[in-house]
PDB file of N, H, CA, C and O in Angstrom:
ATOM      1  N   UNK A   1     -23.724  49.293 -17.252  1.00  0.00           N
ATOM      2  CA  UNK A   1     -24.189  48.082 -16.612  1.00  0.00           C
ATOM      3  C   UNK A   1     -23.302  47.828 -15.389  1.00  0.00           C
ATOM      4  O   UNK A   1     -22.109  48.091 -15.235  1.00  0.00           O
ATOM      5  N   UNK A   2     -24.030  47.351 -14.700  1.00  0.00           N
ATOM      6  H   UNK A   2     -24.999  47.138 -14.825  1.00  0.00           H
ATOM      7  CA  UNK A   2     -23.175  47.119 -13.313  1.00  0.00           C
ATOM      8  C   UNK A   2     -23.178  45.429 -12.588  1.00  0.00           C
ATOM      9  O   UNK A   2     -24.035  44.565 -12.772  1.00  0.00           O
ATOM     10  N   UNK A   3     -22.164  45.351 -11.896  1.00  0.00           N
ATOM     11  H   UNK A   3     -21.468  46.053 -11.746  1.00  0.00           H
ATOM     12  CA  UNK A   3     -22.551  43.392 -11.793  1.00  0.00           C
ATOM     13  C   UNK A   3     -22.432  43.491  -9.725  1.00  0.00           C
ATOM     14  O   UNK A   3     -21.513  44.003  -9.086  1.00  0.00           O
ATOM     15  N   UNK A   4     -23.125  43.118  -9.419  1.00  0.00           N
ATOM     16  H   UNK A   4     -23.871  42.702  -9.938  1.00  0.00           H
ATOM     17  CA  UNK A   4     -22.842  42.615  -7.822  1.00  0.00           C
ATOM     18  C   UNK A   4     -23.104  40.850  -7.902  1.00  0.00           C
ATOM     19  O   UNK A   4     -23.815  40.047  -8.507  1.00  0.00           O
ATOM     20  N   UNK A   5     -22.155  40.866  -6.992  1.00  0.00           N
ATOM     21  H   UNK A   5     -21.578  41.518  -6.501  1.00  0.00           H
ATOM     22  CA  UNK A   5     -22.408  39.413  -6.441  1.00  0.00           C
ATOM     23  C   UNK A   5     -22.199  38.954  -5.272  1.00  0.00           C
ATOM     24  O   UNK A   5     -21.239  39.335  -4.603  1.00  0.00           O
ATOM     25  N   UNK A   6     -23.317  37.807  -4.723  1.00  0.00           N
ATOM     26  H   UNK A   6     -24.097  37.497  -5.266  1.00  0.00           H
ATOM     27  CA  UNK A   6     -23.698  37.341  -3.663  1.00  0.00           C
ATOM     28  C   UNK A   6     -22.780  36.204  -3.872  1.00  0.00           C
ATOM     29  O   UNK A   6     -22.123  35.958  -4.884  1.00  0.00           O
ATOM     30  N   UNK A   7     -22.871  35.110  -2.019  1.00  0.00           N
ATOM     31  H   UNK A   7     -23.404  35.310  -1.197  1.00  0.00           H
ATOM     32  CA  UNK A   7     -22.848  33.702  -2.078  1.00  0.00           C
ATOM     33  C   UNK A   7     -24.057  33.237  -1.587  1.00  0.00           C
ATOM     34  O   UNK A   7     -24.719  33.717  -0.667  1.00  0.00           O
ATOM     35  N   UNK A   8     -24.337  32.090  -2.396  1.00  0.00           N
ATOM     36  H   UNK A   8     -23.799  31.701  -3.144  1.00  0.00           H
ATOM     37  CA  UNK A   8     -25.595  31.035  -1.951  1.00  0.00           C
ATOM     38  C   UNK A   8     -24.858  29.597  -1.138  1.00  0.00           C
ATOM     39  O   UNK A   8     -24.016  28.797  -1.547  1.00  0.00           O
ATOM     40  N   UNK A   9     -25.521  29.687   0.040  1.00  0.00           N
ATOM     41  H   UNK A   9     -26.205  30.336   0.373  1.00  0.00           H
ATOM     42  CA  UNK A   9     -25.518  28.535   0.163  1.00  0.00           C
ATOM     43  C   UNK A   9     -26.260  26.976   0.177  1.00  0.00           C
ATOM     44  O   UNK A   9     -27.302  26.896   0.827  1.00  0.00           O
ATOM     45  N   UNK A  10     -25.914  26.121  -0.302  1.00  0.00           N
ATOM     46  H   UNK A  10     -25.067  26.187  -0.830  1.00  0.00           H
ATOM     47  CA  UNK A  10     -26.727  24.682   0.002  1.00  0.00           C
ATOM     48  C   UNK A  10     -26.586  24.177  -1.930  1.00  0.00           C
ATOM     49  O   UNK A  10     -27.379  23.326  -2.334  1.00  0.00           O
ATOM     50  N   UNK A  11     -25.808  24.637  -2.679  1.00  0.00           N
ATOM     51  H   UNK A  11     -25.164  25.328  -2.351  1.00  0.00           H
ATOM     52  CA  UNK A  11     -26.254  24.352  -4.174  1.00  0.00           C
ATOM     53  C   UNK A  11     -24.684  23.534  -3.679  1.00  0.00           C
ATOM     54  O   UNK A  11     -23.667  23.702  -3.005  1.00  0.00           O
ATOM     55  N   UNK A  12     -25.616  22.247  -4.872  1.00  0.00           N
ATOM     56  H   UNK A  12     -26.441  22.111  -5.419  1.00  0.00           H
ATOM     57  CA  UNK A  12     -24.460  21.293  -5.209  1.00  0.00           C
ATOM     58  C   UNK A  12     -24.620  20.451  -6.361  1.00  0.00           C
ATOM     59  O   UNK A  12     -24.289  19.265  -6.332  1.00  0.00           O
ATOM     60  N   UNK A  13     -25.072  20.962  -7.297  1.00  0.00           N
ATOM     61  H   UNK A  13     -25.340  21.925  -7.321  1.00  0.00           H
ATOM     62  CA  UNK A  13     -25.638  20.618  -8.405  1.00  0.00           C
ATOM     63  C   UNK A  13     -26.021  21.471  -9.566  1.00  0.00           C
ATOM     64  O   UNK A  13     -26.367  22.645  -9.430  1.00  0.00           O
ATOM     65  N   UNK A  14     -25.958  20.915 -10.598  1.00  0.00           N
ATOM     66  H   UNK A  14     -25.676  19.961 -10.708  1.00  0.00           H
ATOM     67  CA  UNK A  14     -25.819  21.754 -12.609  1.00  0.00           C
ATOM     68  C   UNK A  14     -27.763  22.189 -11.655  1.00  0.00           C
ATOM     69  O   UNK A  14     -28.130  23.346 -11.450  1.00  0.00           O
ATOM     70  N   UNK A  15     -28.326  21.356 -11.401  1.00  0.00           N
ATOM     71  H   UNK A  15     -28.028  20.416 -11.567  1.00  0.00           H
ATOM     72  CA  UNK A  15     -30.202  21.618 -11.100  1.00  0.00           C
ATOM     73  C   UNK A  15     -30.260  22.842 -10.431  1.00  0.00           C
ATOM     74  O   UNK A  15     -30.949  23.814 -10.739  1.00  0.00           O
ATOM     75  N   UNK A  16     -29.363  22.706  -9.345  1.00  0.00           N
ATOM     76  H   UNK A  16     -28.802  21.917  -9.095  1.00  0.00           H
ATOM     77  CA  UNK A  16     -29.225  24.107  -8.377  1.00  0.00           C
ATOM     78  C   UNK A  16     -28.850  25.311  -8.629  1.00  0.00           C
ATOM     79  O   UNK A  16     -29.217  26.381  -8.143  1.00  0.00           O
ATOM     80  N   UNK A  17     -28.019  25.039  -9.500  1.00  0.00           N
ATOM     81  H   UNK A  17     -27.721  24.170  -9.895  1.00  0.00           H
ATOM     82  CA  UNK A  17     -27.584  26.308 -10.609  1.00  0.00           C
ATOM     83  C   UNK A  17     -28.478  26.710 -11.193  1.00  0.00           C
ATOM     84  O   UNK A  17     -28.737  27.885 -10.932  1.00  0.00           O
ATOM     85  N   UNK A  18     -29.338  26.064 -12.173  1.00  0.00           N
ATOM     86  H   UNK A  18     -29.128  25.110 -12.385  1.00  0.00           H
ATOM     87  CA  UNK A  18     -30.083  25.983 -12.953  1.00  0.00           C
ATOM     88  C   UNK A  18     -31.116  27.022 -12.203  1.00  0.00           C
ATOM     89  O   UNK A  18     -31.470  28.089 -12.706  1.00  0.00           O
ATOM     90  N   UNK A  19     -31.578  26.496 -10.815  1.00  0.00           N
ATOM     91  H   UNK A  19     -31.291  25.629 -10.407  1.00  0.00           H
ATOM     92  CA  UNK A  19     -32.702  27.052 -10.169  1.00  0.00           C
ATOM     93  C   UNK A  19     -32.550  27.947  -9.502  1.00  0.00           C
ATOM     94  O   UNK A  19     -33.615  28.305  -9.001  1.00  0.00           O
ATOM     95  N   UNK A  20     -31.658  28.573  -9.200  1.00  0.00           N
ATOM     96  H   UNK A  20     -30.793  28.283  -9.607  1.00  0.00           H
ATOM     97  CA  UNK A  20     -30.840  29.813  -8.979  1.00  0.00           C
ATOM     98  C   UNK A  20     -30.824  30.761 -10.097  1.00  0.00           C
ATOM     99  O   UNK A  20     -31.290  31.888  -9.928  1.00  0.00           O
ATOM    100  N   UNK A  21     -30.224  30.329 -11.465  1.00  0.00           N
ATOM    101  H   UNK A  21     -29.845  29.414 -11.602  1.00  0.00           H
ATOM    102  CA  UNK A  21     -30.022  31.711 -12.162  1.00  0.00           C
ATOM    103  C   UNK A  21     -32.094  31.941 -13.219  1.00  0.00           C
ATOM    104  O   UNK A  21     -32.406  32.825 -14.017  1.00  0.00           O
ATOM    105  N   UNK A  22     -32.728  31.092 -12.849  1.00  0.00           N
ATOM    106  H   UNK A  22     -32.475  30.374 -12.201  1.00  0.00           H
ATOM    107  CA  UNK A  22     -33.661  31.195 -13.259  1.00  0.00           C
ATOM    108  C   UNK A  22     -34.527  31.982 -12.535  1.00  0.00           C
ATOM    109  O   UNK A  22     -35.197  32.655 -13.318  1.00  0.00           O
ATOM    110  N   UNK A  23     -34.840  32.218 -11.260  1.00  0.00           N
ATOM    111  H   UNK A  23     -34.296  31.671 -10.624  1.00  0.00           H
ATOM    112  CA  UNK A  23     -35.492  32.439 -10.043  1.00  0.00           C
ATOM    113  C   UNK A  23     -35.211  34.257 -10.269  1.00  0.00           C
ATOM    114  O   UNK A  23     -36.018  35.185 -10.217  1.00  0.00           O
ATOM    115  N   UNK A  24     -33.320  34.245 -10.601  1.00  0.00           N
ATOM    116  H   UNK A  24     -32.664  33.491 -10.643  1.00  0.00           H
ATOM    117  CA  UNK A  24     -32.833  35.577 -10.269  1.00  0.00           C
ATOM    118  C   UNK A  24     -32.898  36.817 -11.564  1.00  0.00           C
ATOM    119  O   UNK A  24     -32.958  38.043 -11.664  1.00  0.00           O
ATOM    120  N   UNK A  25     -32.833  35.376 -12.600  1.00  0.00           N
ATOM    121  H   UNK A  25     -32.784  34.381 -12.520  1.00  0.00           H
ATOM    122  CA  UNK A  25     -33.250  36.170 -13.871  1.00  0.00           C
ATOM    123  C   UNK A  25     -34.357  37.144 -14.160  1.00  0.00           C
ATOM    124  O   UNK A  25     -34.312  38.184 -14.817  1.00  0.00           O
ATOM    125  N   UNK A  26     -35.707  36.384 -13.306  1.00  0.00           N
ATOM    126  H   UNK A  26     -35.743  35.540 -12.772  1.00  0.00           H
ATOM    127  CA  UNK A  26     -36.994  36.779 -13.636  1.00  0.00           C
ATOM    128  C   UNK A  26     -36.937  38.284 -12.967  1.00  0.00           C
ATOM    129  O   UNK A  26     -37.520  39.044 -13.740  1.00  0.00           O
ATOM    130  N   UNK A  27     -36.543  38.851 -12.039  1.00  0.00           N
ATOM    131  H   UNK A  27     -36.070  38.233 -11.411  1.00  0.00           H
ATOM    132  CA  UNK A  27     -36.403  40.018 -11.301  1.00  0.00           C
ATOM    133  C   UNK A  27     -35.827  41.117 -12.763  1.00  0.00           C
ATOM    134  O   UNK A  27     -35.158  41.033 -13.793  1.00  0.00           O
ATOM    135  N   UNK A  28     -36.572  42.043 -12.026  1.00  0.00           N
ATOM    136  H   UNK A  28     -37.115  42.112 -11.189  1.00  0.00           H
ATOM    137  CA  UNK A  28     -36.753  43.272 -12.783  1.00  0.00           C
ATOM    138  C   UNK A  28     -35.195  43.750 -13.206  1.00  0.00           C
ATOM    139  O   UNK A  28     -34.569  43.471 -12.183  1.00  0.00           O
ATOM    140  N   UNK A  29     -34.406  44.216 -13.987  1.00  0.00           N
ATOM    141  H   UNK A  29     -34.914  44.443 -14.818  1.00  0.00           H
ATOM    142  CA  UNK A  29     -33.536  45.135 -14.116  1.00  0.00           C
ATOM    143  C   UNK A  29     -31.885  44.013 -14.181  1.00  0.00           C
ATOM    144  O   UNK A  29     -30.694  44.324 -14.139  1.00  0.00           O
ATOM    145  N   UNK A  30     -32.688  42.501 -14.311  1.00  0.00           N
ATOM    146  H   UNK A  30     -33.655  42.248 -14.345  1.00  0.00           H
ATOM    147  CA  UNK A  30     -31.594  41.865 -14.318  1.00  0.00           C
ATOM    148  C   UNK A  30     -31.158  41.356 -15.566  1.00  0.00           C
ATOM    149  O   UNK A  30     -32.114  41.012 -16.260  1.00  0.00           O
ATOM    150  N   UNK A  31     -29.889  41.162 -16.174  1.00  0.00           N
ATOM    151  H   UNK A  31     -29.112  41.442 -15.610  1.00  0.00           H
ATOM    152  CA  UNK A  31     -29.611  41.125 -17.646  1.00  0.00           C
ATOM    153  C   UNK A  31     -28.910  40.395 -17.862  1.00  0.00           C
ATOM    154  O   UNK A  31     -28.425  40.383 -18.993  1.00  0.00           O
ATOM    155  N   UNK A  32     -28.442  39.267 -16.737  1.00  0.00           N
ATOM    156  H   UNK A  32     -28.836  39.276 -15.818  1.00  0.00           H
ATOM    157  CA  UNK A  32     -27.777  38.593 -16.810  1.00  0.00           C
ATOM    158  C   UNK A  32     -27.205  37.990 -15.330  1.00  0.00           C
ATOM    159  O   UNK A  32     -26.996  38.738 -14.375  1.00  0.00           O
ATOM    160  N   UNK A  33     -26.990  36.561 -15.285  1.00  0.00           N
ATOM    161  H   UNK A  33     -27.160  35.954 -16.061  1.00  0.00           H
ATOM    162  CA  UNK A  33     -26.826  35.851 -13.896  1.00  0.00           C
ATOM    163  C   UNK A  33     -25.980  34.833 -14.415  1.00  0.00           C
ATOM    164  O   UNK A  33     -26.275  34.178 -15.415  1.00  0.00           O
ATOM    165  N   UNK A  34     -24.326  34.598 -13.379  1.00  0.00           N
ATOM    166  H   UNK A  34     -24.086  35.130 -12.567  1.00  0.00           H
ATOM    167  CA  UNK A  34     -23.653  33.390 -13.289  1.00  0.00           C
ATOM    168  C   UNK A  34     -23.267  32.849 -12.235  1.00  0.00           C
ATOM    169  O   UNK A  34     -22.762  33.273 -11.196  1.00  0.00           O
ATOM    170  N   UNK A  35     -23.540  31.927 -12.587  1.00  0.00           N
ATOM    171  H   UNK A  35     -23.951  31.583 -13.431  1.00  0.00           H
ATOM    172  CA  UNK A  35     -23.712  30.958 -10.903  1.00  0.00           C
ATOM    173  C   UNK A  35     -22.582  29.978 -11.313  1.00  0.00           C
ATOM    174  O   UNK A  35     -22.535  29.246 -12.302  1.00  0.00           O
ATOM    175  N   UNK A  36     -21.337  30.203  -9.926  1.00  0.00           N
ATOM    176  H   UNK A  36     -21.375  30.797  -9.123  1.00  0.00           H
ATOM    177  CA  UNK A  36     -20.217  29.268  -9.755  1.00  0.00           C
ATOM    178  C   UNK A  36     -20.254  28.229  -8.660  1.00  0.00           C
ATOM    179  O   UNK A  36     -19.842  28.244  -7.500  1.00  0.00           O
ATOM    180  N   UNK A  37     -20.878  27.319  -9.391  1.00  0.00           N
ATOM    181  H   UNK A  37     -21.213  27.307 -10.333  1.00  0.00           H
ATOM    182  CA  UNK A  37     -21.250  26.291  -8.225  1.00  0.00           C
ATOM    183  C   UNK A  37     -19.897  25.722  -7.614  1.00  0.00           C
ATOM    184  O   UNK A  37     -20.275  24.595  -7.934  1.00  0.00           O
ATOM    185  N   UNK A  38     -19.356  25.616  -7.356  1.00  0.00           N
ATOM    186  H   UNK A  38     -19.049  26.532  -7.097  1.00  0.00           H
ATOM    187  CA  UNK A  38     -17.995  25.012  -6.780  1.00  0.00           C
ATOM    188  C   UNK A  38     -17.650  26.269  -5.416  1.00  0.00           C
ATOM    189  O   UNK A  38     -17.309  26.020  -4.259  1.00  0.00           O
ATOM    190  N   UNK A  39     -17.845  27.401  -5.954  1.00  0.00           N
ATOM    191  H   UNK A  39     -18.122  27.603  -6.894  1.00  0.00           H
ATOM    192  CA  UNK A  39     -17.441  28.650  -4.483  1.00  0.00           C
ATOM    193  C   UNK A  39     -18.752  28.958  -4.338  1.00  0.00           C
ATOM    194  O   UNK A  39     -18.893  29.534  -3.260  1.00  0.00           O
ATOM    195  N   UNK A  40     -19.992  28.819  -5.041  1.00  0.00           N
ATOM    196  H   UNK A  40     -19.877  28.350  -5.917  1.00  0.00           H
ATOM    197  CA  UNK A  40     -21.359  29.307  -4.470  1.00  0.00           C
ATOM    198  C   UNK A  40     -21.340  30.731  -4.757  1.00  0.00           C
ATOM    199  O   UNK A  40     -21.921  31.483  -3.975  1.00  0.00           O
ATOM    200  N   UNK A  41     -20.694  31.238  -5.868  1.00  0.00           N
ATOM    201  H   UNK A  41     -20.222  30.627  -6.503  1.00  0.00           H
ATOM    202  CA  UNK A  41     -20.536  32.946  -6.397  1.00  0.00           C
ATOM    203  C   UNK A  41     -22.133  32.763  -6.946  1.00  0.00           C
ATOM    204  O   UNK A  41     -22.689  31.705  -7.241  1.00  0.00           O
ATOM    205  N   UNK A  42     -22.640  34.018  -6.983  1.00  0.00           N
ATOM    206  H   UNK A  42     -22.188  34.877  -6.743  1.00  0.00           H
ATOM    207  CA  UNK A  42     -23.318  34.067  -7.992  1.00  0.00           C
ATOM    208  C   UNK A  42     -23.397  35.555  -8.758  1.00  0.00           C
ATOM    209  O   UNK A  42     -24.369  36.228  -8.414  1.00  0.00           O
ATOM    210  N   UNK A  43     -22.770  35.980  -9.456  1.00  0.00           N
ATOM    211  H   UNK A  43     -21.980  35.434  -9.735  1.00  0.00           H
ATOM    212  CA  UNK A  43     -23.114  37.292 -10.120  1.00  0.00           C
ATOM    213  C   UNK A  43     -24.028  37.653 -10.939  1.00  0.00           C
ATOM    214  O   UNK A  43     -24.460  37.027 -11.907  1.00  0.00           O
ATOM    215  N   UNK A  44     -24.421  38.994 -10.428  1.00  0.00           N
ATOM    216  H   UNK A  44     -24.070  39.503  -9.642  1.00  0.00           H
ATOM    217  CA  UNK A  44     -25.878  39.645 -11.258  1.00  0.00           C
ATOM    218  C   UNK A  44     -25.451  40.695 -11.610  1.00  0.00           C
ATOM    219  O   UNK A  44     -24.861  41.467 -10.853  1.00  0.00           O
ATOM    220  N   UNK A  45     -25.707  40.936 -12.990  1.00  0.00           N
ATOM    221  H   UNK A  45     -26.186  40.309 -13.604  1.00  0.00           H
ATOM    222  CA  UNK A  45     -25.360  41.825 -13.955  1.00  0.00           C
ATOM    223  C   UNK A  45     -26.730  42.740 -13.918  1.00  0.00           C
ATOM    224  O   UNK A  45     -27.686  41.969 -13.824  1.00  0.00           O
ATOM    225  N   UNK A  46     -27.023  43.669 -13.945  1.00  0.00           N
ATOM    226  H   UNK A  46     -26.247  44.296 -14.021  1.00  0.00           H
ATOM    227  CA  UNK A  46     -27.333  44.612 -14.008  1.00  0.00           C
ATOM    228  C   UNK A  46     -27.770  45.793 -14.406  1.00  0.00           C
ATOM    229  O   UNK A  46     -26.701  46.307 -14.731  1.00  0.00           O
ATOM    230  N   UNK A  47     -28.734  46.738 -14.651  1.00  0.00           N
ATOM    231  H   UNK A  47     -29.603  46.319 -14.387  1.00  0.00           H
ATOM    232  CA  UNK A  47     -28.389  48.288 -15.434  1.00  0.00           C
ATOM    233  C   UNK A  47     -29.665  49.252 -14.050  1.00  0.00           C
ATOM    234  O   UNK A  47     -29.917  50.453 -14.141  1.00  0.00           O
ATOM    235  N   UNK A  48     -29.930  48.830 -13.536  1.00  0.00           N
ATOM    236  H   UNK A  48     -29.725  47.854 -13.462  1.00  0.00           H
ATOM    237  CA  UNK A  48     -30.364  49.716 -12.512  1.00  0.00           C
ATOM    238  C   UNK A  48     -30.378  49.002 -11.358  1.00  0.00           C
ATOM    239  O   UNK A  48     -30.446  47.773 -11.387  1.00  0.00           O
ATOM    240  N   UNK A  49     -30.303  49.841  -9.979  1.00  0.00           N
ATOM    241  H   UNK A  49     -30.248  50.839  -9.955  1.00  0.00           H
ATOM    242  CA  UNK A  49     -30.302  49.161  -8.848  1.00  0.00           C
ATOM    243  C   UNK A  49     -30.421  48.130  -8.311  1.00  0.00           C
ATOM    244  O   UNK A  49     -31.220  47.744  -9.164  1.00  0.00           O
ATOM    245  N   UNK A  50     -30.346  47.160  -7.543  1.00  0.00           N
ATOM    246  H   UNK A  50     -29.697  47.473  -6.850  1.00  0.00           H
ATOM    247  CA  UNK A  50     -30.471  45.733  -7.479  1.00  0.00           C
ATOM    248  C   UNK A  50     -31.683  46.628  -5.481  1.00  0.00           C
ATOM    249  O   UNK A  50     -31.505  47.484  -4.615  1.00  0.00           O
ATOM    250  N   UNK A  51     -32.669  45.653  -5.857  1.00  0.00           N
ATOM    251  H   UNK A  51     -32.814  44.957  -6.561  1.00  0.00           H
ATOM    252  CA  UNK A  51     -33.062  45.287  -4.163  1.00  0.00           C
ATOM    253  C   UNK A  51     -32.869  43.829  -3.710  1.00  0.00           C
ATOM    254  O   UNK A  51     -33.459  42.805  -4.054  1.00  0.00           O
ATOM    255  N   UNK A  52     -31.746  44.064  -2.732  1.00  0.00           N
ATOM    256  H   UNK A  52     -31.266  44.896  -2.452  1.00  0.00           H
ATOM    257  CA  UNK A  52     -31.174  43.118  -2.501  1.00  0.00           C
ATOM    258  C   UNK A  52     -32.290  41.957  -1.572  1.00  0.00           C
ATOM    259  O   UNK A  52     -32.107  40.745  -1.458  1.00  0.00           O
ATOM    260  N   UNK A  53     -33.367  42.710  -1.032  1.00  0.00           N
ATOM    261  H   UNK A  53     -33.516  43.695  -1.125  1.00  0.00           H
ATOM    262  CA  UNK A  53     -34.221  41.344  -0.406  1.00  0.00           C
ATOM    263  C   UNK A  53     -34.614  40.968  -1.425  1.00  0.00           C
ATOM    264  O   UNK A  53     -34.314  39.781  -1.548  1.00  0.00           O
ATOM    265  N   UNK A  54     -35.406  41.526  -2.677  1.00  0.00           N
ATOM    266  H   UNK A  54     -35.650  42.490  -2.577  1.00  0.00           H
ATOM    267  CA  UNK A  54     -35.675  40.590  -3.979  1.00  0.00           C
ATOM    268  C   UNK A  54     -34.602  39.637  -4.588  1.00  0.00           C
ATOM    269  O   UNK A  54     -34.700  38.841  -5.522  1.00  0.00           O
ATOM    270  N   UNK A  55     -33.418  39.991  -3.684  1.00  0.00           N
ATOM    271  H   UNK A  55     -33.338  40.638  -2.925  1.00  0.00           H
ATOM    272  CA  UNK A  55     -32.465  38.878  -4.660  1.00  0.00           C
ATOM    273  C   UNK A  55     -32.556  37.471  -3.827  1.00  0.00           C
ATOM    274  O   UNK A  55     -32.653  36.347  -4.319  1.00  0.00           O
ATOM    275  N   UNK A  56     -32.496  37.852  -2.311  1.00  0.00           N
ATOM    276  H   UNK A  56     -32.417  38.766  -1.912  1.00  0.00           H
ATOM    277  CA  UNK A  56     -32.296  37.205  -1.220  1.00  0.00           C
ATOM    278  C   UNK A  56     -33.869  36.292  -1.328  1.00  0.00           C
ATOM    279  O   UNK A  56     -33.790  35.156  -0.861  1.00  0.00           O
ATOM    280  N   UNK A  57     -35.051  36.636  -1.812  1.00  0.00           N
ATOM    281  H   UNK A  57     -35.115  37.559  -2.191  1.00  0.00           H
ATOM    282  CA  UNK A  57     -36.470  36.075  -1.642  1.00  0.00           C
ATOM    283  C   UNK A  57     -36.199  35.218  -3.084  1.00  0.00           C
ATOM    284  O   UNK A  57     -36.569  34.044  -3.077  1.00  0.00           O
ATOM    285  N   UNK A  58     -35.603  35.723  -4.256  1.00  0.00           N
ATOM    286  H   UNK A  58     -35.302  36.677  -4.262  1.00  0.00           H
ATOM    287  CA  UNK A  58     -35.265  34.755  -5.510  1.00  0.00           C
ATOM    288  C   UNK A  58     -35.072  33.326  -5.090  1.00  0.00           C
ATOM    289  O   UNK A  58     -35.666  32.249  -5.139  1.00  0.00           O
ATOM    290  N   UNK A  59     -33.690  33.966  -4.551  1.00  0.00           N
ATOM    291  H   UNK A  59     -33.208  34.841  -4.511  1.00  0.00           H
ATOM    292  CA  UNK A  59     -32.988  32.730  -3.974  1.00  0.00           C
ATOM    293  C   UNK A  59     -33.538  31.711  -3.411  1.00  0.00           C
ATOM    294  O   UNK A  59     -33.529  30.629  -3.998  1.00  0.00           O
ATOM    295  N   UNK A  60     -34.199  31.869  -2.010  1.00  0.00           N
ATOM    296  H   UNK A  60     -34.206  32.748  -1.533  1.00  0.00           H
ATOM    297  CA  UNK A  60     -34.977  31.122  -1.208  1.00  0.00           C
ATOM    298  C   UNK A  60     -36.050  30.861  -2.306  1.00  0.00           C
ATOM    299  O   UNK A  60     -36.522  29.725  -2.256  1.00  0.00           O
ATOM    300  N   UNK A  61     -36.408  31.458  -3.029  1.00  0.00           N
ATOM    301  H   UNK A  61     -36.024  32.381  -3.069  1.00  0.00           H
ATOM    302  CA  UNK A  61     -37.775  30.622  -3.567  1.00  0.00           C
ATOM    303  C   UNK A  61     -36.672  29.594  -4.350  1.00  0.00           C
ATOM    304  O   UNK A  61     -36.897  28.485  -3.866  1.00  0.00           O
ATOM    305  N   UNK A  62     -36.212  29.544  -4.768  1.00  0.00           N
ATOM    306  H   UNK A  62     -36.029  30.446  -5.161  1.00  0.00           H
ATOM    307  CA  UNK A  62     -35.357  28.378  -5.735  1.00  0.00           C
ATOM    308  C   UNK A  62     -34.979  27.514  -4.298  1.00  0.00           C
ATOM    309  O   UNK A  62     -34.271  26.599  -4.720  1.00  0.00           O
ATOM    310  N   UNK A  63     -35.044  27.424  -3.487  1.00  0.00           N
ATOM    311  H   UNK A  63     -35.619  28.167  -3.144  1.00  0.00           H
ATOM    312  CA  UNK A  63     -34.752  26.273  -2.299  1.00  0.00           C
ATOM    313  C   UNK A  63     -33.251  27.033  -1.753  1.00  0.00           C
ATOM    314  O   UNK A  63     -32.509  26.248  -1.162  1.00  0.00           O
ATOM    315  N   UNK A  64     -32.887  28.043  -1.848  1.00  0.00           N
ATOM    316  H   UNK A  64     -33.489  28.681  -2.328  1.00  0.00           H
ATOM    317  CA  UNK A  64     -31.137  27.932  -1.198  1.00  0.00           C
ATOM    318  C   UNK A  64     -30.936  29.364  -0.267  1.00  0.00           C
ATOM    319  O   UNK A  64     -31.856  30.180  -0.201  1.00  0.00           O
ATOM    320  N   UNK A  65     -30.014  29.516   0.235  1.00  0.00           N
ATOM    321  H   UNK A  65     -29.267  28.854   0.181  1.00  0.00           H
ATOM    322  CA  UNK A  65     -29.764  31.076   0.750  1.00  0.00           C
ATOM    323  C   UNK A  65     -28.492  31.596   0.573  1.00  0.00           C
ATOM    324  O   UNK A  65     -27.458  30.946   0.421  1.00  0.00           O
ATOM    325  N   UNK A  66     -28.671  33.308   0.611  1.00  0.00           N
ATOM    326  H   UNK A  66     -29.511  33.836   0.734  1.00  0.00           H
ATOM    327  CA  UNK A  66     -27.698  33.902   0.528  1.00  0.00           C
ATOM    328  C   UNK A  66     -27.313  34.080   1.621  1.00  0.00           C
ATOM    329  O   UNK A  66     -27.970  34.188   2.657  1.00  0.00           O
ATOM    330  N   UNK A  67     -26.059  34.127   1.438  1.00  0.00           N
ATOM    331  H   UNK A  67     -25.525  34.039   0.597  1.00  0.00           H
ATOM    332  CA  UNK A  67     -25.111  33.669   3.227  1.00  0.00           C
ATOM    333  C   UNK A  67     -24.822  35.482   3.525  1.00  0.00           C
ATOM    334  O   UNK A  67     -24.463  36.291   2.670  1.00  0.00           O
ATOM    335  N   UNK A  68     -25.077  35.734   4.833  1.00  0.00           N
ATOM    336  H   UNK A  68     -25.369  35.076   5.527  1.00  0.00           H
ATOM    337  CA  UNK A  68     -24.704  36.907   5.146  1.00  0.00           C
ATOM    338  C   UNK A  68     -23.396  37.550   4.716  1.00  0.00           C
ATOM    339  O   UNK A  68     -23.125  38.696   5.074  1.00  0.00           O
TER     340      UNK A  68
END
């Protein structure tokens, strides 16, 4: 298993979290998501490749973005 992690920005809230690791969960090959709302971490756990615009389109559909 493998973990990468992004930052999101615009979350400031347990809701935003919430709508973040839900959005990122649903994506294929993901086994697990933690979202550190205080630094805007979010790690995705893993067991095959991540496509990172599917993580980046998660995101935005939950209302937020991943910061370059």
């Amino acid at each position: 298993m493998s973990e990468t992690a992004y930052t999101v920005t615009g979350m400031t809230c347990d809701h935003c979290v919430q709508a973040v690791s839900a959005e990122v969960a649903k994506l294929t090959g993901v086994t697990g998501v933690d979202v550190d709302l205080a630094s805007g971490r979010v790690r995705v756990s893993h067991e095959q490749p991540l496509d990172d615009p599917a993580i980046r389109a998660a995101v935005e559909e939950a209302g937020y973005e991943v910061a370059p």
